[in-house]
C-alpha positions in Angstrom: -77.1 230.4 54.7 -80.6 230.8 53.1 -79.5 229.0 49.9 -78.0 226.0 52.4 -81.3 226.2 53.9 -83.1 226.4 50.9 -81.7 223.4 49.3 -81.8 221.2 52.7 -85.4 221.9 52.4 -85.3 220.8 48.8 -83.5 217.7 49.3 -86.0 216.8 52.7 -88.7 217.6 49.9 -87.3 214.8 47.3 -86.7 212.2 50.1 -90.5 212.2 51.4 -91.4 212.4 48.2 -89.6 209.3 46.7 -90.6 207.0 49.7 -93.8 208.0 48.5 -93.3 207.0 45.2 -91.5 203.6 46.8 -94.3 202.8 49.0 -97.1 202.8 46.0 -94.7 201.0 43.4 -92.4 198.5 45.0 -94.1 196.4 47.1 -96.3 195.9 44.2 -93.4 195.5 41.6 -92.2 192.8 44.0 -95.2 191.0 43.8 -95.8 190.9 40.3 -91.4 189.9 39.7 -92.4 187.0 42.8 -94.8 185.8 40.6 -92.8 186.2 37.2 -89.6 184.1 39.1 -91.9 181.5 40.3 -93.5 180.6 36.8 -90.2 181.0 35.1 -88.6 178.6 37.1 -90.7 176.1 38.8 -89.9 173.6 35.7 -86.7 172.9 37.7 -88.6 171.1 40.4 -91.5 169.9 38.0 -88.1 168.5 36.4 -87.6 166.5 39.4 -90.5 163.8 38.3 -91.7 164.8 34.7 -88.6 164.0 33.3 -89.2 160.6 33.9 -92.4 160.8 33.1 -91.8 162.5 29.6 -88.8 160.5 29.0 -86.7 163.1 29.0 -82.7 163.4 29.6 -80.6 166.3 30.6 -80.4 167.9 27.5 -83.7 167.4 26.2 -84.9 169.0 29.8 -82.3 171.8 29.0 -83.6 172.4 25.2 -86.6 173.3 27.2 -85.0 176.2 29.0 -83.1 177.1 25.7 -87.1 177.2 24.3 -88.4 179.7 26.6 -85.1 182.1 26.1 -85.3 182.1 22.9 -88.8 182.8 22.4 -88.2 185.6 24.8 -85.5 187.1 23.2 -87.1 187.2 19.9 -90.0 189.1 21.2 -88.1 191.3 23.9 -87.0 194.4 22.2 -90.5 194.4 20.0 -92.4 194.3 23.7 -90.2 197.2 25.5 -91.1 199.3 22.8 -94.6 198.4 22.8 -94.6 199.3 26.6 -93.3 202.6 25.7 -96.0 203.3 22.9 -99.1 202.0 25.2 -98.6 203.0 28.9 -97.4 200.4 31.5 -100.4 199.7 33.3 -102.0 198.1 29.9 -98.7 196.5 28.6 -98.2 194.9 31.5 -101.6 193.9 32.3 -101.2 192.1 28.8 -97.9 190.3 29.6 -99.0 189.0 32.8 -102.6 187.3 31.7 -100.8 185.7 28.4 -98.0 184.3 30.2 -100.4 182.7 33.0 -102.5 181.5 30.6 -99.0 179.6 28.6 -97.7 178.4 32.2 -100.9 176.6 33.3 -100.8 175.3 29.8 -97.4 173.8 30.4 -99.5 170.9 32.7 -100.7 170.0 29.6 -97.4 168.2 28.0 -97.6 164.9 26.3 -93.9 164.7 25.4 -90.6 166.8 24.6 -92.0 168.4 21.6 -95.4 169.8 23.4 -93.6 170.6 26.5 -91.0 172.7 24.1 -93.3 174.2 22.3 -95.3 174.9 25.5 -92.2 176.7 27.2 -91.4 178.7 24.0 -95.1 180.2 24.5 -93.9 181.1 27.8 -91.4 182.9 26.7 -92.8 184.5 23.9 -95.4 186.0 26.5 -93.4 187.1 29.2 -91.1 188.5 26.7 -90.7 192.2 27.9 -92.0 192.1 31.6 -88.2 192.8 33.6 -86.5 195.0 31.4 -90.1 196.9 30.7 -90.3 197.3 34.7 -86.7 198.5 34.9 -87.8 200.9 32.0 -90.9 202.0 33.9 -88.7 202.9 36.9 -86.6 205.4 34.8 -89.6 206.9 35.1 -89.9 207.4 38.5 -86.3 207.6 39.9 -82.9 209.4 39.2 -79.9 207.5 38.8 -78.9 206.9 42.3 -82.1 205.7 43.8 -82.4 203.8 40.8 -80.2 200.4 41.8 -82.6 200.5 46.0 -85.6 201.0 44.0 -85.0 197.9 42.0 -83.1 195.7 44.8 -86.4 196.3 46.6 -88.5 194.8 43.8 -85.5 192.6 42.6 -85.5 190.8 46.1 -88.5 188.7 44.8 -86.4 186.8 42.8 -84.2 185.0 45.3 -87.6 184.9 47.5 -89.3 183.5 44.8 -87.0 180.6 44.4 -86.5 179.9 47.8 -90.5 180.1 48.6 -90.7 178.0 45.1 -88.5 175.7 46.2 -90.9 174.9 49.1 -94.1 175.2 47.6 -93.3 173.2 44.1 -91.9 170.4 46.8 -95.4 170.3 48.4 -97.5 170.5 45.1 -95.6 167.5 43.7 -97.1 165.5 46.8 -100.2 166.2 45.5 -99.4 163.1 42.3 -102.1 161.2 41.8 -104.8 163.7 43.2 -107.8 164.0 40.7 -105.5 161.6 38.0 -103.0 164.1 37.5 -99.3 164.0 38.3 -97.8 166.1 40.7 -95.9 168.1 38.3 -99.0 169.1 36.1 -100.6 170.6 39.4 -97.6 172.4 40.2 -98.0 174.5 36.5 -101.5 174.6 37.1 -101.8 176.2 40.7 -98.1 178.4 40.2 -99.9 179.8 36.9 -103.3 181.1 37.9 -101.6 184.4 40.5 -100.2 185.8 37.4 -103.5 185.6 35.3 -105.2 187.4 38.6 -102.7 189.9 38.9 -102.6 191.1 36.0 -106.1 192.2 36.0 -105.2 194.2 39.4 -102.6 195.9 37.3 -104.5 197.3 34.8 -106.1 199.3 37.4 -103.2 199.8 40.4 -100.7 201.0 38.1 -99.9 204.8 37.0 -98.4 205.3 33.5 -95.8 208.3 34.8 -95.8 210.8 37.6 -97.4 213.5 35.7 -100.7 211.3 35.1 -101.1 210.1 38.8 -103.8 211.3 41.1 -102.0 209.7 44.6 -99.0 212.1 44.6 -100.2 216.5 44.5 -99.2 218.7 42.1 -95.9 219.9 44.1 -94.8 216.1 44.2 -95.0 215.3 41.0 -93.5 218.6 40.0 -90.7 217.1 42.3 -90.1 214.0 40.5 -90.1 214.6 37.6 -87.5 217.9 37.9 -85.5 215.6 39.8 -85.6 212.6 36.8 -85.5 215.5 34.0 -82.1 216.7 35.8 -80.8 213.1 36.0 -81.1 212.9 32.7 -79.9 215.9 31.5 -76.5 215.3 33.2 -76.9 211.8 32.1 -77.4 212.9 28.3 -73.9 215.4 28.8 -71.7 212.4 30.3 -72.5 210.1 27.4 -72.0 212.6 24.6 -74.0 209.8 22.3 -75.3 210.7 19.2 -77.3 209.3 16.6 -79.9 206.4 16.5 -81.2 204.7 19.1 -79.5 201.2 18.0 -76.2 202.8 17.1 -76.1 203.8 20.5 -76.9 200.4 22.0 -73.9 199.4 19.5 -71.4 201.2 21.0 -69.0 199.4 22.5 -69.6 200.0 26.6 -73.4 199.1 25.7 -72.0 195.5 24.3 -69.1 195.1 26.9 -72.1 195.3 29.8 -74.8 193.5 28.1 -72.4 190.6 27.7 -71.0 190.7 30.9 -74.6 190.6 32.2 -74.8 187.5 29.8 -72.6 185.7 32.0 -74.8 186.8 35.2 -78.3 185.3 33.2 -76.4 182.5 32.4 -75.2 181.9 36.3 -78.7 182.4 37.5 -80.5 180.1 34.6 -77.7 177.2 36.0 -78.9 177.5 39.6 -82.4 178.1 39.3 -83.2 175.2 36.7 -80.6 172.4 37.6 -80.6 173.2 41.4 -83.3 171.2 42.7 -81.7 168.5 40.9 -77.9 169.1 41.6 -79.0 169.4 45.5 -80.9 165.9 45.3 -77.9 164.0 43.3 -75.6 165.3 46.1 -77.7 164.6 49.6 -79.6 161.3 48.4 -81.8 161.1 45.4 -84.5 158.9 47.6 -84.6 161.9 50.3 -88.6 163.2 50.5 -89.2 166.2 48.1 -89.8 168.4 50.6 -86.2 168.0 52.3 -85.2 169.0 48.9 -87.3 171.9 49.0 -85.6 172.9 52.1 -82.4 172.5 50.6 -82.4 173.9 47.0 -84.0 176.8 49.4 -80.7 177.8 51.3 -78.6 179.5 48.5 -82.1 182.1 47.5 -82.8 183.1 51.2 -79.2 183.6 51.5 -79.4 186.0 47.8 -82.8 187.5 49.5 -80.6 188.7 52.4 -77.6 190.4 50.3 -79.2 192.0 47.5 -80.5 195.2 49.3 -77.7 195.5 51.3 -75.4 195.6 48.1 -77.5 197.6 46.0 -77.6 200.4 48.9 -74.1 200.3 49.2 -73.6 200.8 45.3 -75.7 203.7 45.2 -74.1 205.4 48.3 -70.8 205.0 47.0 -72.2 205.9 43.7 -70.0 203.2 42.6 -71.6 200.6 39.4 -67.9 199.1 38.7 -66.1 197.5 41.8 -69.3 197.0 43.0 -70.4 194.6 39.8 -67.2 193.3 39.4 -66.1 191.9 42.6 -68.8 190.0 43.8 -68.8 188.4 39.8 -65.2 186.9 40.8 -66.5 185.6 44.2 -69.7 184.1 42.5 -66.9 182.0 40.3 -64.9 180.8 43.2 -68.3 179.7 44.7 -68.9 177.5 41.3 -65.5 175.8 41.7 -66.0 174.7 45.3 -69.5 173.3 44.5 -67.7 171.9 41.7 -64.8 170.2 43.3 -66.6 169.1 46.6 -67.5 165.4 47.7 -69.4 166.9 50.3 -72.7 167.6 50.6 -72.6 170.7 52.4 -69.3 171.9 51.4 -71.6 171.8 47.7 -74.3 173.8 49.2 -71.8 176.1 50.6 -70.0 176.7 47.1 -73.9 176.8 45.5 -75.0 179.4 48.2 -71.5 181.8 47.6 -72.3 182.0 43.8 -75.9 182.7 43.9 -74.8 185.3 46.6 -73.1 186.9 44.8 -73.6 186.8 41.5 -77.2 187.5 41.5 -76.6 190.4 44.2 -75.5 192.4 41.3 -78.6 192.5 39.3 -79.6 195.5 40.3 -76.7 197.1 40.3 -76.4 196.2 36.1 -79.9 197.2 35.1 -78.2 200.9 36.2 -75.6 200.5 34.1 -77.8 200.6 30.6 -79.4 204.4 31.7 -76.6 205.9 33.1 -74.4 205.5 29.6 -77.5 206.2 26.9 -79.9 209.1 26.8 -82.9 209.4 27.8 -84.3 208.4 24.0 -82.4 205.3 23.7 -83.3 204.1 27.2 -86.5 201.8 26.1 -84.7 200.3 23.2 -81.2 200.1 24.8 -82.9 198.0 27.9 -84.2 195.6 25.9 -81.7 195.5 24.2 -79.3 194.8 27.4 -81.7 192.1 28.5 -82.0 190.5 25.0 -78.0 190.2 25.0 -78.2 188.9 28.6 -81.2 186.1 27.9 -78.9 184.6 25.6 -77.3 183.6 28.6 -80.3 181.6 29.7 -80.8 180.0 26.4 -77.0 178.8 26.4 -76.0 177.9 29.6 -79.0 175.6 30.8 -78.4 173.6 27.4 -74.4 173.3 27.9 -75.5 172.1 31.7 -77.3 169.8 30.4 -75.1 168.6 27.6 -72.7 167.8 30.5 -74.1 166.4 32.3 -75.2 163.5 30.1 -71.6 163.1 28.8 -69.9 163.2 32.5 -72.7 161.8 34.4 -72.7 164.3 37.1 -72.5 167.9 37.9 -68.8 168.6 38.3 -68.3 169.5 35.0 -71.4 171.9 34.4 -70.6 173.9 37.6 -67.0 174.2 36.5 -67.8 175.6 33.3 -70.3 178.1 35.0 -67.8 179.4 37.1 -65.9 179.7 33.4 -68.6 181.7 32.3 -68.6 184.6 35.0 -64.7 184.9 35.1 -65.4 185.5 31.3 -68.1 188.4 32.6 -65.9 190.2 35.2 -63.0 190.5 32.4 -65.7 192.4 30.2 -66.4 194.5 32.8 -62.6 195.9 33.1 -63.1 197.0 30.0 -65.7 199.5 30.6 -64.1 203.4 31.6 -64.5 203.2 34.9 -65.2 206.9 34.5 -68.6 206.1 32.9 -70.2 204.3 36.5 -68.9 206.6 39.0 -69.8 209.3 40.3 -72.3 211.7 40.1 -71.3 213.0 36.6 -69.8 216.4 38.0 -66.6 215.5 38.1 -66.0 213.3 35.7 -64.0 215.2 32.9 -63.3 213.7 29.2 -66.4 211.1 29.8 -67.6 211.9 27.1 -65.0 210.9 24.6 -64.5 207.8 26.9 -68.3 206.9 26.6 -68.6 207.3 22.5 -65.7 204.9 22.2 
């Protein structure tokens, strides 16, 4: 009875002292992924009048995207490590000021080339900022509080294009004030919060537990037992050996990172061509604003579903059904937007797949830490993100392709839906054995996992 006793108390211990932890870190982590969503994809409604402006067609617009991704991916990997080798709080700090500094700069495109070029600086700055904050969190959670700790940051993404939605609608009614267009303001104003913030974060944010002065020496002795433990039992599961990027080699590393591909390349689809598929279906004279509202449904929906799901993954300590279902459902919400004449049977079919499909995120950036050790986890992140940005750099572009040769969105949304079928078949092939559980009772894992 004492031991019961004993370890209730422990366990009551670890609770208070996590929603410690979560009430320092997330709400700030939110604020700082609000801000990185809203730059990343407020070209999508700047799309809705520079493109005429520029000149540009679909898949000039979507060479853009492609620009920023691969920017980003060419500088991901090289920036998680650098996080690792500097300390979050002055990594971040860095990636946040460059990469408001490139966004407000984007106001300042003449053409397709600058505006490119512009984007790909974008890109190259942010390059690191997710995966490094997923990274930072292994720091501060065990596996299974890992996926709510990051819905509860994550949530700023649906928010963030939902309240982007709104706010880039308004900002392009200011065209014309001061002699500049709309879509120039909307760069300017949506990149100056990131330049501000990350000032704040050079001095808000703690490097690891055992270097902050808000939680007392019991607590952080707390955390980090509980994250040491983690991934001690993490480390036996796996059974990997060898170098870091052998390990993010193996196969079950590949098989999720592309799978995830397929979820980048989902959200890149929605977030940059939405704004423009919602006008072509309602009325393409409608006021911006209404198409605010409306490109604004399928997020707040997203921004409803993703803590729910995430808590239910980690309760069930389930990563596999739990990834793979709501992947098939995102699909069949592609081929009803796809295949509808209506409006709002289209908005319906648009909100389904960015329900579900994006409710997942969370839910993958577990999967890379629960199969690698603890010294593959900065490299095999980035690594996992790199794989998936691809996604962005692909998809957008093939959208756009599409849609100049069919002249309408039927087409693209089809072959999204394509592309996340594709995923969830990945995923089968993952052991299940490897995202289950709580490692205990998982025998023969480890020759599963070094496959």
């Amino acid at each position: 009875m004492g031991r019961m006793e004993n370890g209730a108390a422990v366990d009551a211990a670890e609770e208070a002292v996590f929603a410690k932890v979560s009430r320092r870190l997330i709400w700030f982590l939110f604020l700082l992924l609000l801000v990185n969503f809203l730059d990343r994809t407020n070209i999508g409604f700047a799309a809705l009048t520079m493109n005429r402006e520029l000149g540009l067609d679909g898949a000039t617009f979507g060479l853009a995207v492609t620009g920023f991704a691969i920017a980003y991916v060419l500088c991901e990997i090289p920036s998680n490590l650098a996080l690792q080798r500097f300390g979050a709080r002055i990594w971040i700090a860095r990636i946040m000021v460059t990469w408001g500094l490139a966004a407000a700069a984007c106001a300042f495109a003449a053409g397709a080339t600058s505006l490119i070029t512009l984007r790909a600086m974008v890109g190259m700055a942010e390059a690191g900022f997710a995966p490094g904050v997923v990274l930072y969190l292994t720091y501060w959670y065990p596996q299974f509080r890992r996926a709510r700790a990051q819905a509860n940051f994550m949530i700023a993404q649906p928010i963030a294009v939902a309240g982007g939605s709104i706010v880039s609608s308004l900002i392009l009614g200011l065209d014309g004030t001061l002699g500049l267009s709309g879509w120039r303001w909307l760069f300017l104003l949506e990149g100056l919060p990131a330049i501000i913030l990350g000032v704040v974060v050079f001095f808000y944010l703690t490097d690891r537990p055992g270097t902050s002065t808000w939680l007392t020496a019991e607590e952080r002795a707390l955390v980090e037992a509980a994250v040491k433990r983690d991934a001690e039992k993490r480390e036996a599961i796996a059974g990997l050996e060898g170098p870091s990027w052998r390990m993010c080699l193996s196969r079950n590393m590949l098989l999720i990172s592309l799978a995830y591909m397929t979820l980048l390349g989902n959200y890149s689809a929605a977030a940059y061509w939405l704004p423009q598929i919602v006008r072509a279906a309602a009325s393409p004279g409608q006021p911006y604003w209404m198409t605010g509202l409306m490109a604004a449904i399928p997020p707040l929906a997203t921004a409803c579903a993703l803590p729910f799901w995430s808590a239910r993954s980690d309760r069930a300590r389930d990563r596999y059904w739990y990834a793979i279902i709501p992947i098939l459902f995102g699909a069949a919400g592609w081929i009803i937007a796809g295949m509808a004449s209506a409006a709002p049977v289209q908005l319906l079919g648009l909100t389904i797949a960015g329900v579900c499909s994006t409710a997942v995120w969370p839910i993958f950036f577990a999967m890379p830490s629960a199969v690698l050790p603890r010294q593959a986890h900065a490299l095999g992140i980035a690594f996992f993100n790199t794989i998936g940005m691809c996604g962005t750099a692909l998809v957008p572009l093939i959208v756009g392709i599409l849609r100049d040769r069919t002249g309408g969105f039927s087409a693209p949304m089809l072959f999204v839906a394509g592309t996340l079928v594709c995923g969830a078949a990945l995923m089968l092939f993952v052991p299940r054995r490897l995202l289950v559980g709580d490692g205990e009772r998982a025998p023969g894992v480890a020759k599963v996992a070094a496959e």
